[in-house]
ZAMARGU-4260 file (C-alpha; in steps of 0.2 Angstrom, whole numbers, plus 5000, padded with zeros to 4 digits):
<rodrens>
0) 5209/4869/4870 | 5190/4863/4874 | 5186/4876/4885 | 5172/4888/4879 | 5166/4898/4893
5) 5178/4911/4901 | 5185/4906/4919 | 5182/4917/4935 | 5195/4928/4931 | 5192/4931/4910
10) 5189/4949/4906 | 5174/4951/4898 | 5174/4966/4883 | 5159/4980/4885 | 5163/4985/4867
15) 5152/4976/4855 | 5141/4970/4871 | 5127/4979/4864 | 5129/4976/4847 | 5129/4957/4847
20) 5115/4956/4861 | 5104/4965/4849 | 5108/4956/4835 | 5104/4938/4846 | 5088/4947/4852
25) 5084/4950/4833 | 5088/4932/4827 | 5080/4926/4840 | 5063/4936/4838 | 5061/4932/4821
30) 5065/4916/4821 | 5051/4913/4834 | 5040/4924/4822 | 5041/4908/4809 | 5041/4894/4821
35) 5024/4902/4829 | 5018/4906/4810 | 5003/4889/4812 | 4996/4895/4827 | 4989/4911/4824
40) 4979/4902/4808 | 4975/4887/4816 | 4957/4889/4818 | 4957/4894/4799 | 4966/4877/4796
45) 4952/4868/4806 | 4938/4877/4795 | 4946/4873/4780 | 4952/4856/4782 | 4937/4850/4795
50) 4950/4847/4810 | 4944/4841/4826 | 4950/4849/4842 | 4961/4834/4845 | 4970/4836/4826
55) 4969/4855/4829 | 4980/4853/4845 | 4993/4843/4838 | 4995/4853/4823 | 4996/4867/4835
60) 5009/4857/4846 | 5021/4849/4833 | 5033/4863/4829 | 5035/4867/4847 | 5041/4847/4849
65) 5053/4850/4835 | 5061/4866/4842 | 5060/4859/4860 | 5071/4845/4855 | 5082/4854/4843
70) 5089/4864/4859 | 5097/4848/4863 | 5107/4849/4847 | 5108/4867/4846 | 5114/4870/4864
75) 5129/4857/4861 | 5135/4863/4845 | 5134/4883/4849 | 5150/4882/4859 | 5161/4872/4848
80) 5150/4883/4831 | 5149/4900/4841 | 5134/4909/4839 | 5139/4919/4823 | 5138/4902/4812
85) 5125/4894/4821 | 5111/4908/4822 | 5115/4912/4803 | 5112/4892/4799 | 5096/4889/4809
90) 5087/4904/4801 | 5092/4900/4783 | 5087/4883/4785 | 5071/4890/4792 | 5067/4899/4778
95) 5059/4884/4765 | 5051/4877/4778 | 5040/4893/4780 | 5036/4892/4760 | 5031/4874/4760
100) 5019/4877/4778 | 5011/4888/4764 | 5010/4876/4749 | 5003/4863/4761 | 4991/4874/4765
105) 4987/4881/4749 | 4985/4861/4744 | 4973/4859/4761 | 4983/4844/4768 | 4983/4841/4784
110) 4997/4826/4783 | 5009/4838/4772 | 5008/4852/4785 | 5011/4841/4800 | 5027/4836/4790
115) 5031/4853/4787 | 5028/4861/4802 | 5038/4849/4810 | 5054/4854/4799 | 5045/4874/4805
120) 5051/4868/4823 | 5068/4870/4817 | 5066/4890/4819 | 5062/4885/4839 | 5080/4881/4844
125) 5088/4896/4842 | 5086/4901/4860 | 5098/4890/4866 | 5112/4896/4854 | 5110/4915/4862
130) 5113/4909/4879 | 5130/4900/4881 | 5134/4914/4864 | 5127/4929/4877 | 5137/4920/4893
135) 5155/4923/4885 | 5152/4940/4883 | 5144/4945/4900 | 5150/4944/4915 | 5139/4932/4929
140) 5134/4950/4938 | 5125/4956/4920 | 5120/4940/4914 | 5101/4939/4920 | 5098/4957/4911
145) 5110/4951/4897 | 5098/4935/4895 | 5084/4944/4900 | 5085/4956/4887 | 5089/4940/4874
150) 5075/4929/4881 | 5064/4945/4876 | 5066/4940/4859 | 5050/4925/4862 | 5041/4943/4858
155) 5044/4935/4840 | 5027/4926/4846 | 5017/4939/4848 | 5023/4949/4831 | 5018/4932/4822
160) 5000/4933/4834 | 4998/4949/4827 | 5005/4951/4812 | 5002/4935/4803 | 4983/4935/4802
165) 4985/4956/4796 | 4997/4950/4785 | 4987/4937/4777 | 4972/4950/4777 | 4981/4963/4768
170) 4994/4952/4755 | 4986/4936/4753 | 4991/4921/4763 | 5007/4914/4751 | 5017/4932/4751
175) 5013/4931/4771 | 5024/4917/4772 | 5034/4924/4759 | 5038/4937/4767 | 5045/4929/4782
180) 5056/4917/4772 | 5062/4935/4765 | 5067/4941/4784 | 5075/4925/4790 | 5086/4925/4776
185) 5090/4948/4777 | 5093/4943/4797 | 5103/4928/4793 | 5113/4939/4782 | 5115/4952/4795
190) 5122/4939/4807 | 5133/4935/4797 | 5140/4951/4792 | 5140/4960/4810 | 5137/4948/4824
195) 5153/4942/4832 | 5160/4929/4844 | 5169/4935/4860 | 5186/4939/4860 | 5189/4924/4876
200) 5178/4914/4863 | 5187/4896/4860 | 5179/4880/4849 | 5174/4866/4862 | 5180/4852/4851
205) 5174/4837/4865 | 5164/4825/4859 | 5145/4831/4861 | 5137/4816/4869 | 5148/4815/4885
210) 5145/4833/4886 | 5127/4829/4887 | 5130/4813/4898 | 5141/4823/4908 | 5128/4839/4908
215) 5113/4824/4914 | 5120/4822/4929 | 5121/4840/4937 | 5106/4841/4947 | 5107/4860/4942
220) 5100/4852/4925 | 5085/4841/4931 | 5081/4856/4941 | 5080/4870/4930 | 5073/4860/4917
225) 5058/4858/4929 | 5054/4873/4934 | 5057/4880/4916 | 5045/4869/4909 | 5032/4878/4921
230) 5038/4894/4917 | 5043/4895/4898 | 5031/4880/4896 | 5015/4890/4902 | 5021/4906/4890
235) 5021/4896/4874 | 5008/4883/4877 | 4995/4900/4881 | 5004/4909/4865 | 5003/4895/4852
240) 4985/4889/4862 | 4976/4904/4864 | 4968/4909/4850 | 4958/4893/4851 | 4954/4893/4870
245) 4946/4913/4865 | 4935/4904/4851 | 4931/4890/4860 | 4926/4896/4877 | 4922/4915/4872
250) 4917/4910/4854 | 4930/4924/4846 | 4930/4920/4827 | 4939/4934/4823 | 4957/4929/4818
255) 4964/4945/4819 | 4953/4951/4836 | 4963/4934/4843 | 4979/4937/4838 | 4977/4955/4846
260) 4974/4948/4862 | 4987/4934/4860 | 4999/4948/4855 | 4994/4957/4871 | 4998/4939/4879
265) 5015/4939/4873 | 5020/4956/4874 | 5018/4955/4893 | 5029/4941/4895 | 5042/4948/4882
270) 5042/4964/4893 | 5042/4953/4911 | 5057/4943/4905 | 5072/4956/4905 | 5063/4962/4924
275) 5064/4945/4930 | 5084/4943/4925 | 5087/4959/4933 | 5078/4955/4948 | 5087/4938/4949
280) 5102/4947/4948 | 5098/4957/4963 | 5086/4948/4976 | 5090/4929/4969 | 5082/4920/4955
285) 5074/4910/4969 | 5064/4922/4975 | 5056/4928/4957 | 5054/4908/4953 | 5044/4904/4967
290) 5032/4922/4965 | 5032/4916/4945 | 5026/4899/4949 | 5014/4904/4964 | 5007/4918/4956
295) 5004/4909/4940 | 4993/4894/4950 | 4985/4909/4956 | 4978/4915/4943 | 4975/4898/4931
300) 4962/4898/4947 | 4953/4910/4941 | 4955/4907/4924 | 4946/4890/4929 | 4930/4903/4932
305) 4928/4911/4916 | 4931/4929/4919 | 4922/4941/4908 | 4928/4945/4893 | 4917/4961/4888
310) 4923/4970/4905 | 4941/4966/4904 | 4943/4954/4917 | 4947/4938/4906 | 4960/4951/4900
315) 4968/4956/4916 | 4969/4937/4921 | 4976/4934/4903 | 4990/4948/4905 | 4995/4944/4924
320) 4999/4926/4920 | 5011/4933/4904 | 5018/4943/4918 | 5021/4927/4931 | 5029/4917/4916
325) 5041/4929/4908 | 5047/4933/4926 | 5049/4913/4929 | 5057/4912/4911 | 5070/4925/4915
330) 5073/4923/4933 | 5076/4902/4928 | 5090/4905/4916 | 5098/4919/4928 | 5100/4904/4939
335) 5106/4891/4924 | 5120/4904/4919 | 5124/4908/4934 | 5125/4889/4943 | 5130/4879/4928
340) 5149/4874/4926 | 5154/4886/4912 | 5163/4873/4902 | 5145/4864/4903 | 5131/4880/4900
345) 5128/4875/4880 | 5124/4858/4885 | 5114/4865/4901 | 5104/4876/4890 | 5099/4866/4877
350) 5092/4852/4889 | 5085/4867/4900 | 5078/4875/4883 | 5071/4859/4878 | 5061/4856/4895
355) 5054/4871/4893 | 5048/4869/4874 | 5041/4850/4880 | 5033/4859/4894 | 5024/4870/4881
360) 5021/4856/4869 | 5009/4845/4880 | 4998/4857/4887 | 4989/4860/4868 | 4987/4842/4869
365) 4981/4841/4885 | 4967/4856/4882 | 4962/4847/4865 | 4959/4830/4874 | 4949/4835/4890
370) 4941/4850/4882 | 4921/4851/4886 | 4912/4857/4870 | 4897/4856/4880 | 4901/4868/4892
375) 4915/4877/4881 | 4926/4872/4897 | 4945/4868/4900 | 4944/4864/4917 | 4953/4848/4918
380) 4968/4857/4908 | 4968/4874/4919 | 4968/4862/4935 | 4979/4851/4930 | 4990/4868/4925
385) 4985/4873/4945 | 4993/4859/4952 | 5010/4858/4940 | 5013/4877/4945 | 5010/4875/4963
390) 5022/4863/4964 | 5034/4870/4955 | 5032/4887/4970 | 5036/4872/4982 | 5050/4865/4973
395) 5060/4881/4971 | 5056/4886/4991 | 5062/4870/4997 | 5068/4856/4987 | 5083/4864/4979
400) 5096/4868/4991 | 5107/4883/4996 | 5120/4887/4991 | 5133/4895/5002 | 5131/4910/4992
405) 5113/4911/4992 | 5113/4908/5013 | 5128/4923/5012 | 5118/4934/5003 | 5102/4932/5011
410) 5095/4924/4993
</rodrens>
């Protein structure tokens, strides 16, 4: 059999539901603890090693082009794997990559930690294991809070925000890194020990390029993978990004002060995600992309302004935006699990998943090229950002059509 996605009329088991969704949702938020593990001391590593904004940026940006391309992989050998083997693989081939980020940095090299966290962006793909793993043991009426509630797990951002500058404050900065090697591997073990397939769970044994050739032509694909690169995109380019957007245009030095408010960042979008799924679920993923995408050119507006930091404004813009992209990030993948053929959702998600790590991975690059030292402005990044969310709204409202069931369900 190749099949790997329950049909229509598949019964779908409640018990273990829970047990394996927060064991996804666990792999998955420390796993994004590690692959987010250079950001958060990134303007230590341009101190330290004398990095312009440029180099900064893209030592910022590489894991996220590692993990964002690793979906592709990921996503097409989940369903003939199953999530049990591949989420325990991908965090214990994590684990050394964490340790040598740390000996690179401990030897001040900038070429042997853009090697190294390159192999770090290995840690990135594990989203697109839990969703075809998640679809075959939810029925399409729970996935968007199933996925939500997975998707949640990018929350692994903002522990590595906060926790990784603390960390290296209170143990030193090679036991930090230690100490997340430790965890992948403990989570990996877990995995292994109590995560399971579903019971309808069969190995897809096609061929994994014509499922990918056969994936690029659904226009569902090219679709999602736009608007998820808005919507994911914007979360991970402001989560890996913002520590040096605070120093540079609030001149906030204060690793652990950034990391706080990148934290905050983060926590706001891990929170929005599940809510978007679960709205999807009930008033259409359509409807929650397009408030995503318009609210979040809204609000890179006024970002564009400065607001103050001292009186909270620069904060409430900061959090509001979190909010539009973790509802676009849930709501896009209610739609991918929802619209996808279920023989095709591994390779779907890892082509949607990648989209959405490249949409992350240029803005950094972007901000780092036209950023105004001068004026301590990002103005050609935030407007370019402007103009890629606003049509993303428009796109969602009218260039994707209806479906019968949408048009039947007033969706």
């Amino acid at each position: 059999m190749t099949t790997t996605a329950p049909t229509s009329t598949a019964v779908f088991p409640r018990e273990g539901q829970t047990r394996n969704l927060v064991l996804a949702t666990l792999a998955f938020a420390i796993s994004f603890w590690a692959w987010n593990m250079i950001a958060p001391l990134g303007v230590q590593y341009a101190k330290d090693m004398d990095l312009s904004s440029t180099n900064k940026s893209i030592l910022v940006a590489v894991p996220i082009l590692v993990g964002s391309l690793g979906r592709i992989v990921a996503g097409v050998l989940t369903p003939r794997f199953g999530g049990r083997v591949m989420f325990t693989a991908l965090l214990l081939i994590s684990a050394p990559f964490v340790i040598l980020v740390a000996v690179a940095g401990d030897l001040g090299s900038y070429p042997l930690l853009l090697v190294m966290g390159f192999f770090l962006g290995i840690a990135g793909t594990t989203f697109a294991v839990g969703i075809p793993f998640l679809n075959t043991w939810y029925e399409p009426s729970r996935r968007g809070l199933a996925t939500g509630i997975f998707g949640a797990g990018m929350g692994g951002t903002a522990l590595s925000a906060f926790f990784t500058p603390r960390f290296v404050d209170w143990f030193g900065y090679f036991p930090t890194h230690l100490i997340i090697a430790i965890a992948l591997v403990a989570v990996a073990l877990v995995c292994w020990a109590f995560m399971r397939d579903a019971p309808g769970f069969t190995p897809n044994t096609e061929p994994p390029l014509p499922k990918l050739a056969d994936a690029l032509k659904l226009p569902i694909t090219w679709q999602m993978s736009f608007l998820y690169a808005a919507a994911f995109g914007g979360f991970v380019a402001f989560s890996t990004y913002l520590p040096t957007y605070l120093n540079d245009v609030y001149d906030m030095h204060n690793l652990s002060d950034a990391g706080a408010r990148t934290a905050g960042f983060a926590i706001a979008a891990v929170i929005a995600r599940p809510v978007g799924g679960a709205l999807s679920d009930r008033f259409g993923a359509r409807l929650i992309t397009a408030i995503s995408c318009g609210g979040a050119a809204v609000l890179a507006v006024w970002m564009i302004f400065k607001p103050e930091l001292d009186s909270g404004l620069a904060a409430i813009d900061f959090i509001l935006m979190a909010i539009m992209m973790g509802l676009g990030s849930g709501s896009v993948f209610t739609w991918v699990s929802t619209a996808s053929p279920p023989e095709r959702v591994g390779a779907v998600t890892g082509l949607v998943g990648a989209a959405g790590g490249l949409g992350g991975f240029f803005p950094p690059l972007l901000m780092g090229a036209t950023y105004d030292a001068q004026a301590h402005s990002y103005t050609i990044g935030l407007s370019l950002l402007v103009a890629f969310a606003a049509v993303a709204c428009l796109f969602t409202v009218f260039g994707i059509p209806r479906k019968e069931s949408e048009t039947a369900a007033g969706k």
